[in-house]
DOKOL-422802 format. One record per residue (C-alpha): residue in one letter; z, x, y. Coordinates in steps of 0.2 Angstrom, whole numbers, padded with zeros to 4 digits, always signed. Each point is the difference from the previous one (the first is absolute). Example, Ala and Ser with C-alpha at 12.3 -4.5 7.8 and 13.67 -1.06 7.14 Angstrom:
# residues 2
A+0039+0062-0022/S-0003+0006+0017/
END
This chain:
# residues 671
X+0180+0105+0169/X+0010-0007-0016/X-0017+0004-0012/X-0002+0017+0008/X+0021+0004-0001/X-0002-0006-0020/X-0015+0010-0001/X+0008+0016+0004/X+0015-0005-0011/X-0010-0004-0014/X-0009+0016+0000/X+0016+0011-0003/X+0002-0007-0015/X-0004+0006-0018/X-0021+0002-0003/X+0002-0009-0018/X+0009-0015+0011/X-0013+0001+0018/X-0014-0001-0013/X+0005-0013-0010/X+0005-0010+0018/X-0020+0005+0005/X-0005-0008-0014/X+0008-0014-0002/X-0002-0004+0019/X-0019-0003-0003/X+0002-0013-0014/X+0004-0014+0015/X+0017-0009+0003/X+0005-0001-0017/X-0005+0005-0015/X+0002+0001-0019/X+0008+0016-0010/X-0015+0002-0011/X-0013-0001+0013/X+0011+0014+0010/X-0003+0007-0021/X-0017+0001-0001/X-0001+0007+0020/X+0010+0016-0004/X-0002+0014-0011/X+0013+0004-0011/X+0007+0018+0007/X+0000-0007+0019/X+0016-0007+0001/X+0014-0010-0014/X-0003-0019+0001/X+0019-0003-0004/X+0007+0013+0012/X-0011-0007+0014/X+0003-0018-0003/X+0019+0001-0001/X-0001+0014+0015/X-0011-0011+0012/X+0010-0015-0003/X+0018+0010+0004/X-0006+0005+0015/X-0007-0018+0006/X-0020+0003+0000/X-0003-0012-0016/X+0007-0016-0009/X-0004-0008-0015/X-0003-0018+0000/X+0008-0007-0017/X-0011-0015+0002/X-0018+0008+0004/X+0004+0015-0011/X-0007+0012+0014/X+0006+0014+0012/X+0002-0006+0017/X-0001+0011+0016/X+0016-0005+0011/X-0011-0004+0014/X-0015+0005+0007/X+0005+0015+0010/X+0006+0011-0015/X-0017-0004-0009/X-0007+0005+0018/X+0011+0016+0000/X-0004+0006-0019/X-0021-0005+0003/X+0002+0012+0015/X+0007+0016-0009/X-0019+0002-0007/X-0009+0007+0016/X-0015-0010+0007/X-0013+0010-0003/X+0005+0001-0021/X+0002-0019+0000/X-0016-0005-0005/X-0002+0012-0013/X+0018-0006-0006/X-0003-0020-0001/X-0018+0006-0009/X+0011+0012-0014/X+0011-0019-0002/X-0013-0010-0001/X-0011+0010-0011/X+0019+0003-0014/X+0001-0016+0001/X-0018-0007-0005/X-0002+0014-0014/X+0018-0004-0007/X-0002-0020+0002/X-0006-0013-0015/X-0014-0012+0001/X+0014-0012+0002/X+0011+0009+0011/X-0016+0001+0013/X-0003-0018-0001/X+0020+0000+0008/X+0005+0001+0016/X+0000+0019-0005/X-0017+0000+0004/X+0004-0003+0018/X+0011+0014+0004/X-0015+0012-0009/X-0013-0006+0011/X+0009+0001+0016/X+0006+0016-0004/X-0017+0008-0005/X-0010-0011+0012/X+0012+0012+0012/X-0007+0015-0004/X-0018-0005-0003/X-0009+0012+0013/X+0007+0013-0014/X-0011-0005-0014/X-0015+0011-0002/X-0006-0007-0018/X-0012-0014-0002/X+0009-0005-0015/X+0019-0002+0009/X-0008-0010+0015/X-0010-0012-0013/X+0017-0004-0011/X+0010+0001+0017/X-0012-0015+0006/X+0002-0007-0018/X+0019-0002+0003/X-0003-0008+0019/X-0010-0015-0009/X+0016-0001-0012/X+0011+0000+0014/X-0012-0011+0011/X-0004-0016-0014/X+0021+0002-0004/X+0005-0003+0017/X-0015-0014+0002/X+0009-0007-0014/X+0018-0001+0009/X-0012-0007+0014/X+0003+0017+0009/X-0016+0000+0010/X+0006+0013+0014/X+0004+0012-0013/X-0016-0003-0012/X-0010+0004+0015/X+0009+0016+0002/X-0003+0004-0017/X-0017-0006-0004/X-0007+0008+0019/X+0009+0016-0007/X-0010-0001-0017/X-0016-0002+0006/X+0000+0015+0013/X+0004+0011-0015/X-0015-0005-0007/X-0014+0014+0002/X-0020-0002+0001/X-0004-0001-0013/X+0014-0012-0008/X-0016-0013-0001/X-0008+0010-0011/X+0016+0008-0011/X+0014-0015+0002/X-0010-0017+0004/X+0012-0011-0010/X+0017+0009+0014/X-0009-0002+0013/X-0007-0017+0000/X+0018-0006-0007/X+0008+0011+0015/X-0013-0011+0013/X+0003-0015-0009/X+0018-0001-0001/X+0001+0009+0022/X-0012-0015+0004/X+0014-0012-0008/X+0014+0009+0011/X-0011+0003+0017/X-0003-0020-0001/X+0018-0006-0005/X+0006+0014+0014/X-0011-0009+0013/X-0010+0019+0003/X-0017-0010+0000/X-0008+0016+0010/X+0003+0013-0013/X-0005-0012-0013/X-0016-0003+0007/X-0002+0021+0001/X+0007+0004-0017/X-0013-0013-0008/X-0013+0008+0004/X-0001+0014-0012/X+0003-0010-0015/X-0012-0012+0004/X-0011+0011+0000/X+0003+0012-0016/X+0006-0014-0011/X-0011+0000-0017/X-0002-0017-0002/X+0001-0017+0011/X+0014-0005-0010/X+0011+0015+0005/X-0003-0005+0016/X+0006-0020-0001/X+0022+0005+0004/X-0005+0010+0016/X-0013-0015+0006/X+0014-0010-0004/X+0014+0010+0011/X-0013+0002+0015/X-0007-0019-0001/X+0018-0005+0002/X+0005+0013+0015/X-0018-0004+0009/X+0010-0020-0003/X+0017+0005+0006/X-0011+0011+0014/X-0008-0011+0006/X-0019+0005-0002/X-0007-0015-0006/X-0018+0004-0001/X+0002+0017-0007/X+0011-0008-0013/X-0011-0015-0006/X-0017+0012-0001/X+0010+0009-0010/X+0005-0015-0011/X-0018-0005-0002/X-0004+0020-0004/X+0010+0001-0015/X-0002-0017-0005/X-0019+0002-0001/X+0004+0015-0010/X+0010-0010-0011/X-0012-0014-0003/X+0003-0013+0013/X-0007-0004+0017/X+0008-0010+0015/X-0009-0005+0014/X+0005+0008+0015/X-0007-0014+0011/X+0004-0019-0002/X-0011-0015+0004/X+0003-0017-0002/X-0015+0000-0012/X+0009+0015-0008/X+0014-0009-0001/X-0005-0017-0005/X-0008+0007-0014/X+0015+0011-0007/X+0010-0018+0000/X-0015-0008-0008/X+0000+0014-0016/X+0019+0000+0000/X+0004-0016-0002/X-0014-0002-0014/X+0009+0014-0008/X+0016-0008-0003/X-0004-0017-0001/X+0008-0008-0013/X+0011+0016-0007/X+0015-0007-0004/X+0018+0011+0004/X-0003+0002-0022/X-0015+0009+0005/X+0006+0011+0014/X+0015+0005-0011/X-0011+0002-0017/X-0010+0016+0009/X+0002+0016-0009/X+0008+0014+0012/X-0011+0012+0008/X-0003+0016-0008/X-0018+0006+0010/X+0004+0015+0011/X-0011-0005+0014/X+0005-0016+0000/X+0020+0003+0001/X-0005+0014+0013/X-0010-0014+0010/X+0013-0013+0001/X+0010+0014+0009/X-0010+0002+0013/X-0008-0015+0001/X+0021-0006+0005/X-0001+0015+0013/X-0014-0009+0007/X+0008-0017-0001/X+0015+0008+0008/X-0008+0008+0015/X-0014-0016+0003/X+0015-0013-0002/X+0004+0007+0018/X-0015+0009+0004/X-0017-0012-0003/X+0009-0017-0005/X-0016-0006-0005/X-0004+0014-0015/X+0017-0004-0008/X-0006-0013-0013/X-0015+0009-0005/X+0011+0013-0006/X+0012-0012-0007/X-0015-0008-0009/X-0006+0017-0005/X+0019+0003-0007/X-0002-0018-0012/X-0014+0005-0004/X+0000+0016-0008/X+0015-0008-0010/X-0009-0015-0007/X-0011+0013-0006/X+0008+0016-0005/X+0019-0005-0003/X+0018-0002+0012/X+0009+0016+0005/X+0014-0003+0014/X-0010-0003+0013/X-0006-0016-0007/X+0013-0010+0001/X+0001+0006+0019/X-0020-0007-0001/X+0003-0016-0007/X+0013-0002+0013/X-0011+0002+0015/X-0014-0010-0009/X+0012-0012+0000/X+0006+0001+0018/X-0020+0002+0005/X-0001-0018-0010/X+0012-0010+0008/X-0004+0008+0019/X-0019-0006+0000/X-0007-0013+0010/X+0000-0011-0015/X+0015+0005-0011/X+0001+0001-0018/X+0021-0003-0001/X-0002-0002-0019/X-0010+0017-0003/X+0012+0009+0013/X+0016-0005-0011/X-0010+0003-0017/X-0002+0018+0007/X+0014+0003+0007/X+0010-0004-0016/X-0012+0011-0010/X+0003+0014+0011/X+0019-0001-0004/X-0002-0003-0018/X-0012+0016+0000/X+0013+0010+0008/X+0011-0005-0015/X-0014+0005-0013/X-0006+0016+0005/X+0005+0015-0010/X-0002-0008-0016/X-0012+0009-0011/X+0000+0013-0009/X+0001+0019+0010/X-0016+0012+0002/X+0005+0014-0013/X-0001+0011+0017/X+0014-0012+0008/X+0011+0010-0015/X-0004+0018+0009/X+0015-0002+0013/X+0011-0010-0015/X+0001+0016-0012/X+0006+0010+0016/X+0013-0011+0003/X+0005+0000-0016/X+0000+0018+0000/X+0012-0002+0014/X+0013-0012-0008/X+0000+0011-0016/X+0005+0016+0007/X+0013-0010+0012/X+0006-0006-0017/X+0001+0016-0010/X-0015-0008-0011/X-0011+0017+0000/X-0011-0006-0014/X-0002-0019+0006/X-0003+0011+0019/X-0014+0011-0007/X-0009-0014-0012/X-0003-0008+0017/X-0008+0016+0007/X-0011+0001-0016/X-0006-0019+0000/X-0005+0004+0022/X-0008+0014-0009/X-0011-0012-0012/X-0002-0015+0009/X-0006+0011+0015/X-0015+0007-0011/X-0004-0011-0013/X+0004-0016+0008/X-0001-0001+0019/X-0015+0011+0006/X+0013+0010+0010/X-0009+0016+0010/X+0001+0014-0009/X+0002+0010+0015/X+0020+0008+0002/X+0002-0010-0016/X-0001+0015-0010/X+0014+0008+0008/X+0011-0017+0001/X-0001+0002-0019/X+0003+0018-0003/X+0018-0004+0010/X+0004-0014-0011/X-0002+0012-0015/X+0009+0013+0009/X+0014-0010+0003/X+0002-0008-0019/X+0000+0021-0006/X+0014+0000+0014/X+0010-0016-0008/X-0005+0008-0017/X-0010-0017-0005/X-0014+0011-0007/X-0004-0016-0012/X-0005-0008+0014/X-0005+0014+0012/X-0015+0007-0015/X-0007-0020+0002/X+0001+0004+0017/X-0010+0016-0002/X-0016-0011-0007/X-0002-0010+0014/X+0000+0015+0011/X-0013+0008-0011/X-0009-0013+0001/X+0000+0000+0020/X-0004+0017+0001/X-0016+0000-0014/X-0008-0016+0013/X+0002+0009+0014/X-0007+0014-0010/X+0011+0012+0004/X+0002+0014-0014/X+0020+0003-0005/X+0007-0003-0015/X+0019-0009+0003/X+0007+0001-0017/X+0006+0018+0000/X+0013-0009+0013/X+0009-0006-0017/X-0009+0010-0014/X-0003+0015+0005/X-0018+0009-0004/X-0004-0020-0006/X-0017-0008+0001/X-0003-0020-0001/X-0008+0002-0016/X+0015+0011-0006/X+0012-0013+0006/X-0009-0014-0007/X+0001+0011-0018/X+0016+0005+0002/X+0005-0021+0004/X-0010-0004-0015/X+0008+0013-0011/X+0018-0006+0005/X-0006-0019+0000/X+0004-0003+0016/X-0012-0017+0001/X+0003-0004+0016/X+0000+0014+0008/X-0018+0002-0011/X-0005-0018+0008/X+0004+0006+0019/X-0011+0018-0003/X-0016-0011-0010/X+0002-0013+0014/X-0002+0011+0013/X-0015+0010-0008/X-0008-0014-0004/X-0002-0007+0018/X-0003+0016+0006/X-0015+0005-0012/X-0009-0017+0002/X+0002+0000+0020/X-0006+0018-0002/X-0015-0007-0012/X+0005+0013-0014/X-0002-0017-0014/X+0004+0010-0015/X+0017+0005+0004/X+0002-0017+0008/X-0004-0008-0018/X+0010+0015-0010/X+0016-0007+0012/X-0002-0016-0004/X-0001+0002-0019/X+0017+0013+0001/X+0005-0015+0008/X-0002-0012-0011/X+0009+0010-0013/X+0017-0001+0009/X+0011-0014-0005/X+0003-0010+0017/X+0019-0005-0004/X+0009-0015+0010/X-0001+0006+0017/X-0008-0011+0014/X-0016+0004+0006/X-0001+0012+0015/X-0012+0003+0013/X-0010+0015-0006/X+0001-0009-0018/X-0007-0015+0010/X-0015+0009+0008/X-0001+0011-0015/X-0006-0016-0009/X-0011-0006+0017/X-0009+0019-0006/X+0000-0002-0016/X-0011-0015+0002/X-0013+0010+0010/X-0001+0015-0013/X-0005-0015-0013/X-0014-0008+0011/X-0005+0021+0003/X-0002+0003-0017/X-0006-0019-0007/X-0016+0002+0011/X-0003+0017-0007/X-0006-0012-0017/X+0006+0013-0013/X+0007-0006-0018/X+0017-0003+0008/X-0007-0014+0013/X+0009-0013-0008/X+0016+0010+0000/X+0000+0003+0019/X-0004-0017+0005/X+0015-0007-0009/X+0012+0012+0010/X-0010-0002+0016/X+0003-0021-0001/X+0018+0002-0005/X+0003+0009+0014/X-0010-0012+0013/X+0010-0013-0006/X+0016+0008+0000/X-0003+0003+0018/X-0007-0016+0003/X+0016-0009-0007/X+0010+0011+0012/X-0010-0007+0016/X+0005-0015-0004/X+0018+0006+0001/X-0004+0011+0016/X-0017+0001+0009/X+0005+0014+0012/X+0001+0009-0011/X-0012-0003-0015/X-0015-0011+0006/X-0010+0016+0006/X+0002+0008-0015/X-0003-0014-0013/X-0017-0003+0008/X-0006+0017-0001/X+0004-0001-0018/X-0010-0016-0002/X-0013+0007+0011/X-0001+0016-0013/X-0001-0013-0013/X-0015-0010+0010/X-0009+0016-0001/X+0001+0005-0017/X-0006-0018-0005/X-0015+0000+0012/X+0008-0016+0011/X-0005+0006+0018/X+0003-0013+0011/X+0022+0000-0008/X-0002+0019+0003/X-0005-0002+0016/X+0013-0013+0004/X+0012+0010-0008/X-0003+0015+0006/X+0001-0006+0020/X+0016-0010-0004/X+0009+0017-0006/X-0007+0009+0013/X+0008-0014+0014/X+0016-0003-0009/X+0003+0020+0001/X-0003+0001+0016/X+0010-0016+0005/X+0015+0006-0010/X+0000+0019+0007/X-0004+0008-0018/X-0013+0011+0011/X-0002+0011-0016/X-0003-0014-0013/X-0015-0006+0016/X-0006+0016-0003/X-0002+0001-0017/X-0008-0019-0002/X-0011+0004+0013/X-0006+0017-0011/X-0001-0009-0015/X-0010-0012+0009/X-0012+0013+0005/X-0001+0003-0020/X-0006-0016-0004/X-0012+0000+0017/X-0007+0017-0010/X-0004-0009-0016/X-0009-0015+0010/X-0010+0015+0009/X+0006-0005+0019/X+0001+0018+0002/X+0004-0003+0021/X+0014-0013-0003/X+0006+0011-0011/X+0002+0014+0011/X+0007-0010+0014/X+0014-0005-0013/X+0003+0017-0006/X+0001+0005+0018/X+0012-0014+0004/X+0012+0005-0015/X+0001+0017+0006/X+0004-0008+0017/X+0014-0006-0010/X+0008+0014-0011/X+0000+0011+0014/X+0010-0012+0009/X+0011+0000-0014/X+0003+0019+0000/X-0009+0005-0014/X-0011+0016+0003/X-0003-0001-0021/X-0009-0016+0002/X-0011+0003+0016/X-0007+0016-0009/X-0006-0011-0014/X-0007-0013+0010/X-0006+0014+0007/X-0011+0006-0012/X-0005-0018-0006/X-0010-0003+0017/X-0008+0017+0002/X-0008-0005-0018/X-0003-0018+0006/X-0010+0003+0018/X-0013+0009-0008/X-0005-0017-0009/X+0004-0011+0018/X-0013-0004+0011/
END
């Protein structure tokens, strides 16, 4: 035939120009001149002698308006694919793929680049023996899968993710939780768009089961409660409804009765008598966790009973208007209101007037939503897209400033697990040595010290940019050189360190170094920001220790609670939690129980409620503190316990084996 003909023609020719046709056949249709670059090593064959010989003799053409080679049709690509034997394939698109990830930029594998890579190594996959290879092989397939989600290629993602998660070994559970459940979360998104309920139901299973926490689990419920919809399964898909809505607070009856009913009318109407559309469009937007996971499923279920049980759908819609009235709207409440509404004017005695009054509230929320200030974690996926637009733009240092502020806002400022963050870090500073911003990239190398000594783990990263450097000789050397900032960054850092490690003296020596650096005129960052939310605590510490210099720390501990107070008022996400752990400390030290109390439980909830899991740790230990002094030895413990709960969700070995110790000197004393 006419590929086997061109085959055997192609093969005569010179080994420089059949290799370069081999290799240039496994980059697809068409291609770019520096991908074939990065593919070949320089002594196989001379890019200008095979580019002007393959398009003499008709193989290739370049298209003036993509910029790319282009095969002349499909059986020449066919023919020059087919001078590599079968049985070396494999191993040949695996050798592509893998030049072509190692010799590839963060950005260029954010490209479509990144799809010719995967395909190719995905080819050879039964070749790989390493651990290592398979994991960042499975790494690339969720790259490859979320980018062709994106482009709402669902086929392909499913490909992809399926492909990622068979490279996954045993024990990826235990060695890569955050890939794996990303590579589930991602497959269950593609197996439901692609219609491939079965294998999502089978997929599910596993990470159902091994997920560390409920919330982990909340996307794949998600996915599988709307393919048991689209399946068909009703009553597997409303138990499960009601499972994780009891899980996340909220019960729905899963039998109705006209007294049932009648009653739920009764207690909604009472609700909203008399709340005006002002009202409704007055509420503050939701920010509880639980709550905005609840009105998910709780439109699942209104989706599935609307056709289903008839007669359960206004509960759910009440239960929708509800948890807005109390907690805040999020989208789904103006999809709420609208129901109410349509629920109001369908009754045996209708209320026109309060149908149209929520009917136009639900518009007007629509209109509303998204004004308020962003969750400092909200910024996380910001920085990386600004990353993105600097290096497209030829801005290095605007590119890797991004990567250091995802550095600092994912540790000091968003309770982002420490787990795999460690090594995100260590390739941000990696790549600003690589674009020579090593003013940037030593910043850089604080925040991933900083990683590392909470997940107590024992390396020293400086020699990375100093060699045969120490922090402290870094710090000395900054200090000789007056480099204040960079002296600001180091004391920052060991100050939050040593006082979440409980050593206080160097905690209070960093505070006072701080103190002596002038601040100059730039804005107020994160790490300054919880710098000061720390400073406060070190004051209350040391005030309640009634040495000569009481007076001294209190004055530094109440400017900082109402620093911080001052900036909830600007932004509760972000501050509240903190402020009252500040004005709890300050409770303490003046002997008000009841406001410590308060205070303390309000820090501890707001925490949780906005996903600061280690700042709910470490009010729930300071807690335990004050539980200590009032001699509540057991309640202590269970808040010691419950802290620990929380830093080891957070990552951080260092922290566990304090609050370690802590409880093995407190049970003793417990009844």
């Amino acid at each position: 035939n006419v590929v086997e003909h061109m085959t055997f023609q192609m093969a005569r020719l010179p080994r420089k120009m059949r290799f370069g046709l081999m290799l240039a056949s496994f980059l697809g249709s068409n291609f770019d001149r520096k991908v074939l670059e990065k593919a070949k090593n320089e002594e196989e064959f001379d890019f200008n002698s095979f580019f002007s010989s393959s398009i003499e003799a008709g193989f290739l053409h370049y298209d003036e308006f993509s910029k790319r080679f282009v095969w002349a049709n499909d059986q020449i690509q066919q023919a020059a694919y087919e001078l590599v034997p079968r049985a070396k394939r494999d191993s040949f698109h695996l050798l592509i793929g893998s030049r072509l990830f190692l010799r590839s930029s963060p950005v260029e594998l954010k490209s479509n680049l990144l799809f010719c890579i995967v395909d190719n190594m995905n080819r050879g996959v039964h070749l790989m023996n390493e651990a290592r290879q398979k994991y960042d092989l499975a790494s690339l397939n969720l790259d490859a899968g979320n980018k062709s989600i994106a482009a709402s290629a669902f086929h392909s993602a499913e490909r992809y993710l399926m492909t990622g998660i068979s490279l996954l070994g045993n024990e990826c559970w235990e060695t890569k939780y955050n890939l794996a459940m990303k590579l589930n979360d991602a497959a269950s998104e593609a197996l439901f768009v692609t219609g491939n309920f079965q294998r999502l139901s089978e997929i599910t299973e596993e990470p159902l089961e091994k997920a560390k926490c409920f919330e982990d689990k909340l996307n794949i419920y998600h996915n599988l409660v709307r393919s048991l919809i689209a399946w068909g399964k009703h009553d597997e898909c409303f138990s499960m409804c009601v499972n994780v809505l009891s899980q996340l607070g909220e019960t729905l009856p899963t039998a109705i009765t006209e007294e049932i009913y009648n009653e739920e009318a009764r207690s909604m109407k009472k609700l909203m008598r008399g709340k005006q559309q002002q009202h409704l469009l007055s509420l503050p937007n939701m920010s509880n966790f639980n709550k905005l996971a609840a009105m998910q499923f709780l439109n699942h279920a209104l989706t599935l009973t609307y056709i289903w049980k008839p007669k359960l759908s206004p509960l759910i819609v009440f239960r929708m208007v509800k948890l807005t009235m109390r907690y805040g709207v999020c989208n789904l409440s103006s999809f709420a209101f609208g129901v109410y509404g349509a629920w109001l004017v369908s009754i045996p005695r209708p209320d026109f007037a309060g149908g149209y009054r929520m009917g136009r509230a639900a518009a007007e929320v629509m209109k509303r939503l998204g004004a308020t200030e962003d969750p400092l974690q909200a910024s996380l996926s910001k920085h990386l897209e600004g990353y993105d637009a600097g290096v497209m733009s030829g801005d290095t240092e605007y590119a890797i400033s991004n990567l250091l502020q995802y550095a600092l806002v994912a540790i000091y400022g968003s309770g982002e697990r420490l787990n795999g963050l460690a090594s995100t870090i260590e390739s941000y500073s990696k790549r600003a040595l690589q674009c020579n911003q090593a003013v940037v990239g030593k910043f850089i190398l604080i925040a991933l010290q900083l990683v590392l000594d909470l997940r107590g783990i024992d390396r020293n990263v400086y020699p990375i940019l100093y060699e045969g450097s120490t922090e402290d000789s870094v710090l000395a050397t900054a200090q000789r050189k007056n480099d204040i900032q960079f002296c600001r960054a180091i004391c920052i850092k060991k100050k939050y360190k040593a006082f979440l490690l409980g050593n206080m003296t160097v905690a209070a020596e960093m505070y006072e170094l701080y103190q002596k650096l002038p601040v100059g005129s730039n804005a107020i960052g994160i790490s300054h920001m919880v710098g000061k939310f720390i400073d406060g605590l070190i004051a209350f510490y040391f005030a309640r220790k009634r040495d000569d210099d009481e007076k001294k720390w209190t004055k530094i501990g109440m400017a900082a609670m109402n620093d911080l107070r001052n900036w909830s008022t600007k932004s509760l996400w972000n501050f509240s939690n903190k402020a009252d752990l500040l004005e709890a400390e300050y409770a303490f030290l003046k002997g008000m129980h009841e406001d410590a109390v308060t205070s303390y439980n309000s820090s501890i909830k707001n925490a949780r409620d906005h996903r600061f899991i280690h700042e709910e740790g470490l009010a729930y230990e300071k807690y335990a503190t004050y539980l200590l002094r009032q001699n509540k030895h057991d309640e202590a413990l269970n808040h010691l316990i419950t802290a620990k709960r929380c830093y080891s969700w957070w990552g951080s070995d260092a922290l566990v084996a304090r609050v370690d110790e802590a409880i093995a000197v407190l049970l003793p004393l417990c009844g």
